[in-house]
C-alpha positions in Angstrom: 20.7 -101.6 -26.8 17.1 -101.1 -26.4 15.9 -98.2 -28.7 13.8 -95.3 -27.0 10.2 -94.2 -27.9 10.1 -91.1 -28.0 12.3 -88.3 -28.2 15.1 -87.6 -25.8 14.3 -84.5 -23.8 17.1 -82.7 -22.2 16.9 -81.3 -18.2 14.3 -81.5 -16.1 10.8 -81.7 -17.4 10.1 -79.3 -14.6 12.3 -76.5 -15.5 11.8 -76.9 -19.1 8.0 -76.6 -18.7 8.3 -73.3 -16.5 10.6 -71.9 -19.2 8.0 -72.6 -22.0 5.5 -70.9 -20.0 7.7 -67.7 -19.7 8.3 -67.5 -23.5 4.5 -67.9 -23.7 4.0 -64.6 -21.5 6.8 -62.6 -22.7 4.8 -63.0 -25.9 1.2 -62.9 -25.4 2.4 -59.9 -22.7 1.2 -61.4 -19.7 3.2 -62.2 -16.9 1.7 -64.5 -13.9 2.6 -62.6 -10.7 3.7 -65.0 -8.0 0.8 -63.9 -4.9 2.4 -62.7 -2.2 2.0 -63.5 1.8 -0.2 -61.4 3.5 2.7 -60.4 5.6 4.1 -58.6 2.6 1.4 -56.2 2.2 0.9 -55.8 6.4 4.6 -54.7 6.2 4.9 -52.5 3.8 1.8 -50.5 4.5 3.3 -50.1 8.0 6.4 -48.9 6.6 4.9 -46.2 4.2 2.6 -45.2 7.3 6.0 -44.5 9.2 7.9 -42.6 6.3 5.0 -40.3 6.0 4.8 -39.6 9.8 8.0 -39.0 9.8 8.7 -36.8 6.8 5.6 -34.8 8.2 7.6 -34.5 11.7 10.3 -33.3 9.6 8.6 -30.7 7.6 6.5 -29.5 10.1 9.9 -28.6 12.3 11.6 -27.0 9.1 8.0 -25.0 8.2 8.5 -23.6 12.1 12.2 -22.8 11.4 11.4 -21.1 8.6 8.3 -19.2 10.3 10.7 -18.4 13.4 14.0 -16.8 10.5 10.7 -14.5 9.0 9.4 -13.3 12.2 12.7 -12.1 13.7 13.6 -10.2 10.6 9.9 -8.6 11.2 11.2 -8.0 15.1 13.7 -6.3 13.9 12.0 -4.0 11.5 9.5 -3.4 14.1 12.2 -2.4 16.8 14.0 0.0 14.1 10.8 1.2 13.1 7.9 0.7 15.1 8.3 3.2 17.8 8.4 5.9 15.6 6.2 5.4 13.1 3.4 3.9 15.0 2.8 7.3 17.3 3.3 8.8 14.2 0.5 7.3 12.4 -1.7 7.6 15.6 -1.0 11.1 15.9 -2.1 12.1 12.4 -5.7 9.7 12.5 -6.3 11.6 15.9 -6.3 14.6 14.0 -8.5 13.2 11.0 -10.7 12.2 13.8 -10.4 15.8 15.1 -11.3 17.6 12.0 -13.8 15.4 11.1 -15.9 16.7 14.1 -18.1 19.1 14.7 -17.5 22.5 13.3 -15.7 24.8 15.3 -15.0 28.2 12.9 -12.0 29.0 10.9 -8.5 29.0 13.0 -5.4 30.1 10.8 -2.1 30.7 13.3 -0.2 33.7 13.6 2.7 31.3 12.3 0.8 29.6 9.0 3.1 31.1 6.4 2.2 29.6 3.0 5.7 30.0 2.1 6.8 27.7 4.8 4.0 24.9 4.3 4.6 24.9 0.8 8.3 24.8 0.0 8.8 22.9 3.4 9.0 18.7 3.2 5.3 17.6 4.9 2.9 15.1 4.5 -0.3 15.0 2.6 -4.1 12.9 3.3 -7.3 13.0 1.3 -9.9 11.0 2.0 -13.3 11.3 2.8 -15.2 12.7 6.0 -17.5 10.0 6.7 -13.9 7.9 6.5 -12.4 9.8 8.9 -14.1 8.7 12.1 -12.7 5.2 12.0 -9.4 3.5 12.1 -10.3 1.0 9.7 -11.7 3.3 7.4 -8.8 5.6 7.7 -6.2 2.4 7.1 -7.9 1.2 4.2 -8.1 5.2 2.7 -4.3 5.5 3.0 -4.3 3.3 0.5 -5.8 5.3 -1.8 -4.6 8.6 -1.1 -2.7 10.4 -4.1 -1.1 13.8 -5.4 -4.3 15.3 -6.8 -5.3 18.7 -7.6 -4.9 20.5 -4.3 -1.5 19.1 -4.1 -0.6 21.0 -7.6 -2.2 24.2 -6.7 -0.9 24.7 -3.2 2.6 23.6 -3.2 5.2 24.1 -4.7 8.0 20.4 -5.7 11.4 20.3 -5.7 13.1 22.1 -9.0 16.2 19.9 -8.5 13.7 16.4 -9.3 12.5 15.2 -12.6 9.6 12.6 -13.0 11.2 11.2 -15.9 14.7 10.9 -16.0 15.9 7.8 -13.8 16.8 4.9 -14.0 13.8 2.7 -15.3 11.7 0.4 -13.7 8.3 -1.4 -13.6 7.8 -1.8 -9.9 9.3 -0.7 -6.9 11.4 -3.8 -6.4 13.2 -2.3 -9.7 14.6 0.7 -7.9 17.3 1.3 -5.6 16.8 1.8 -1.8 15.0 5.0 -1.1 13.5 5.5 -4.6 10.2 4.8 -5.8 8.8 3.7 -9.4 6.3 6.3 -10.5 3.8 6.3 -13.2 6.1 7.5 -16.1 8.4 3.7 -14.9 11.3 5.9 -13.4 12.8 5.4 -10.1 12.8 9.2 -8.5 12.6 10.1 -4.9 9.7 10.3 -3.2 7.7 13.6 -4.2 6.7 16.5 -1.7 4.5 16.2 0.0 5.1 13.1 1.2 2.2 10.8 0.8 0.8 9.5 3.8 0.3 6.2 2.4 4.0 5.7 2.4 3.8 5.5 6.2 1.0 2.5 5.8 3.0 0.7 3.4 6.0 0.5 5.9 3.3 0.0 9.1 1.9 -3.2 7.2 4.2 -5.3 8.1 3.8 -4.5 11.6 0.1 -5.2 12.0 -1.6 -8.2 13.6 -2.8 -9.0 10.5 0.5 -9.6 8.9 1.4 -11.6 11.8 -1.6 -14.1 11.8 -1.1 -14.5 7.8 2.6 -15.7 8.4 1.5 -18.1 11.2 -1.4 -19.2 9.2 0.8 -20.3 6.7 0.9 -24.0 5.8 3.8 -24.6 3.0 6.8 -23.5 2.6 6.2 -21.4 -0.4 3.7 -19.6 1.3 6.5 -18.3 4.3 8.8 -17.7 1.3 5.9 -15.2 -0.1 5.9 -13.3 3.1 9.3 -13.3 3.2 9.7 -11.6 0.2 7.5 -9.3 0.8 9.1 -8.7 4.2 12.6 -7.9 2.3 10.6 -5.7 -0.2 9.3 -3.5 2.8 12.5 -3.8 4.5 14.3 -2.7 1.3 11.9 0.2 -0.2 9.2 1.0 2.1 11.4 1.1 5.6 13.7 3.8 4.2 11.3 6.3 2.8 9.4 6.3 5.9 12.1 7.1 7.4 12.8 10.1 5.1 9.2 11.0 5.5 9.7 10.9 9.6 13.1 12.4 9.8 12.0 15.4 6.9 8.5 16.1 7.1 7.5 19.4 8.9 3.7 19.5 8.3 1.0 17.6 8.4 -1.9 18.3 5.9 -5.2 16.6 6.1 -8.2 17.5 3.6 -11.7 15.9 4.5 -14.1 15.7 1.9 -17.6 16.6 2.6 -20.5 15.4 0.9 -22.4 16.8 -1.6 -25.8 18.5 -1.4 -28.4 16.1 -2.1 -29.7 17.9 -5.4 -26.1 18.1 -6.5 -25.6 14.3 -6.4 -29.1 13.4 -7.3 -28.5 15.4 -11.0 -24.8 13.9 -11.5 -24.7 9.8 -11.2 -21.7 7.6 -10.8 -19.2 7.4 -14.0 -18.2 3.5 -14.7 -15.3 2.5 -12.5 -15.1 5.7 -10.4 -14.8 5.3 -6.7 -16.5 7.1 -3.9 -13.7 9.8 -3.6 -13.4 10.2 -7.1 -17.1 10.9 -8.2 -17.2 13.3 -4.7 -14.1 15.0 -6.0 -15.7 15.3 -9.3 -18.6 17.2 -8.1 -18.6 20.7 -6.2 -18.8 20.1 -2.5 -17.5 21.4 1.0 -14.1 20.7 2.2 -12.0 20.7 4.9 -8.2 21.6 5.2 -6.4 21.4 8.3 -2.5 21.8 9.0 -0.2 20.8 11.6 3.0 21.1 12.7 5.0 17.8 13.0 7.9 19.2 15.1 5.3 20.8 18.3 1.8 18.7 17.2 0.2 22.7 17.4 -2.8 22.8 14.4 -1.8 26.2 12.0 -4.8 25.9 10.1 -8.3 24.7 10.6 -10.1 25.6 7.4 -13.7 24.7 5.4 -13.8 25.8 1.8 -15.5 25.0 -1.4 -14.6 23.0 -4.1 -15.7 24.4 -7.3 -13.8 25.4 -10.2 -14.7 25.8 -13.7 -11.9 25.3 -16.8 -12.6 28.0 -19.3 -11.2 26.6 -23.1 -9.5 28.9 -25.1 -10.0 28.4 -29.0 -12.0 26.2 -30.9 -14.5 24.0 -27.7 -13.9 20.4 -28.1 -15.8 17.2 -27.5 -14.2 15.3 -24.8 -14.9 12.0 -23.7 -16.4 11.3 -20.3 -13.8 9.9 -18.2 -11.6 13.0 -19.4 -14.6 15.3 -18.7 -14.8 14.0 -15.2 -11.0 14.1 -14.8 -10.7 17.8 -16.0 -13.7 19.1 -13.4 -11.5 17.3 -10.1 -8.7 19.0 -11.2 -10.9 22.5 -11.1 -12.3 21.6 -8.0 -9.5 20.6 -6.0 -7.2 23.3 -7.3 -9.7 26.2 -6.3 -9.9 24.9 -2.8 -6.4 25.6 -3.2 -6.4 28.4 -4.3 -8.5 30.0 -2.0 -6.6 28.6 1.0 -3.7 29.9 -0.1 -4.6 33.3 -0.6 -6.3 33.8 2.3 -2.9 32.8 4.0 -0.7 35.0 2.0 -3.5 38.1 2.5 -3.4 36.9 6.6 0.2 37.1 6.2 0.3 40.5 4.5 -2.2 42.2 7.2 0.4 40.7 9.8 3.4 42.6 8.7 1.2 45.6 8.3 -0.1 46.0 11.8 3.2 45.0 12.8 4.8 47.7 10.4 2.4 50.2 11.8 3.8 53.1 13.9 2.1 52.8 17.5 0.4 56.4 18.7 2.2 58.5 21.4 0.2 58.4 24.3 -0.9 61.5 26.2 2.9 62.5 27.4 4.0 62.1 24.1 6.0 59.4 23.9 
């Protein structure tokens, strides 16, 4: 039997030289990648093309769906809503508008009882004169029209509420329908008078504007924001103004004039403070006017001045600017209140005296 050479080698030489070559990769970690048809590559880019035309199809129909769920829940707000609170809102910028004109003398009705306006639910605007002539301007105003001093002076809350005993909160989300977070984080009721920017809130989501931000919308999340602010609307805004339109009585607008020239020449702008604040802040002309909600009849068409001075009793302190400023708006706004007030309580009293007064006989006697 003829001895062999060399040493017996088991399998294919093939096979065993592929397997060597894998051991050698696995442990130098490199692995020799097989190249691929061009086919392969042709194919699978058309398939990934097609996946993502489709998924876009598909999330393009369900962005629409979702866009379609948010505006009917924003048809039906404005159907509840909209035709009330819309000619409401137009009705009181008409009268801002009105006011804002040219002047035309002090008119105080037979019927302006201060009693009445100022125990009675209405609705309270501030803003300024050279705001008044626009609808923009009067929109964008709403927003920052609050309970200031006139509204302290002149009428008179509800003894039955408290600002700080409620159930807390840190938004308006936090609260209950119908109740609103105020600044001490309470959930109350909304205070009298009724600010007008409650009505705005509620109109917001009726506006064009709204509208063209949902259709503009191109993810999901962003529908989901407007839809949550649609429910929050829905949930807190809708049902105070419906309070406001269901209770309010009167209607009171006061326009803030400008002040003279030397007045705001001597007296700059504090840091931060806004057009209406720094006019508020300094003595100037103002205009009042009243309406009533229930016949749209004006009760009072009135221009005062608003200039007070706060007199400190004891020992005078040094107070820091934005207090300073704070403490001479209060003044200011309060004596315009004041002095409306008394001349409608003196109109009031000179009414039941010439109706309290005995008529003369005539020249038979009787």
């Amino acid at each position: 039997m003829a001895r062999r050479n060399r040493q017996h080698e088991r399998g294919l030489p093939s096979l065993n030289e592929a397997r060597v070559e894998r051991r050698r990769a696995f442990a130098l970690g490199k692995v020799r990648l097989r190249a691929m048809p061009p086919q392969f590559w042709l194919w699978t880019g058309l398939g990934m093309a097609a996946f993502g035309v489709t998924y876009w199809r598909v999330a393009a129909v369900q962005l629409e769906s979702q866009k379609s769920a948010v505006m009917a829940k924003q048809r039906a707000v404005s159907k509840t809503l909209g035709p009330r609170i819309v000619p409401f809102v137009d009705r009181v910028e008409n009268w801002c508008r009105d006011l804002a004109g040219p002047l035309r003398g002090d008119e105080i009705g037979a019927g302006a009882s201060w009693e009445s306006i100022s125990h009675e639910p209405g609705v309270y605007f501030r803003l300024r004169q050279e705001d008044a002539t626009d609808k923009v301007k009067i929109g964008r105003a709403a927003t920052s029209s609050l309970h200031d001093g006139f509204t302290s002076c002149f009428f008179v809350g509800d003894a039955a509420s408290s600002a700080t005993e409620g159930p807390k909160c840190l938004r308006n989300a936090d609260c209950a329908s119908g109740l609103l977070c105020n600044d001490w984080e309470v959930c109350v009721r909304p205070p009298r008078p009724y600010n007008m920017r409650l009505a705005y809130r509620a109109l917001r989501v009726l506006t064009s504007d709204w509208t063209n931000q949902l259709y503009g919308a191109t993810s999901d999340l962003e529908v989901r924001v407007q839809e949550r602010d649609l429910e929050q609307v829905t949930r807190v805004d809708v049902p105070v103004a419906i309070e406001l339109l269901q209770r309010a009585k009167y209607a009171t607008v006061v326009l803030d004039e400008p002040p003279a020239a030397t007045v705001a020449q001597a007296n700059g702008t504090l840091p931060g403070e806004s057009p209406e604040a720094r006019i508020q802040r300094l003595p100037h002309a103002a205009r009042v006017g009243i309406w009533n909600l229930l016949t749209g009849q004006p009760i009072v068409r009135w221009r005062g001045t608003a200039e007070g001075r706060l007199v400190s009793a004891g020992r005078p302190t040094q107070l820091d600017p934005e207090t300073s400023a704070s403490r001479s708006r209060q003044a200011n706004s309060c004596m315009l209140a004041w002095e409306l007030k008394e001349r409608l309580i003196n109109r009031n009293k000179d009414d039941s005296t010439r109706s309290a007064r005995p008529t003369s006989p005539d020249a038979n006697g009787r």
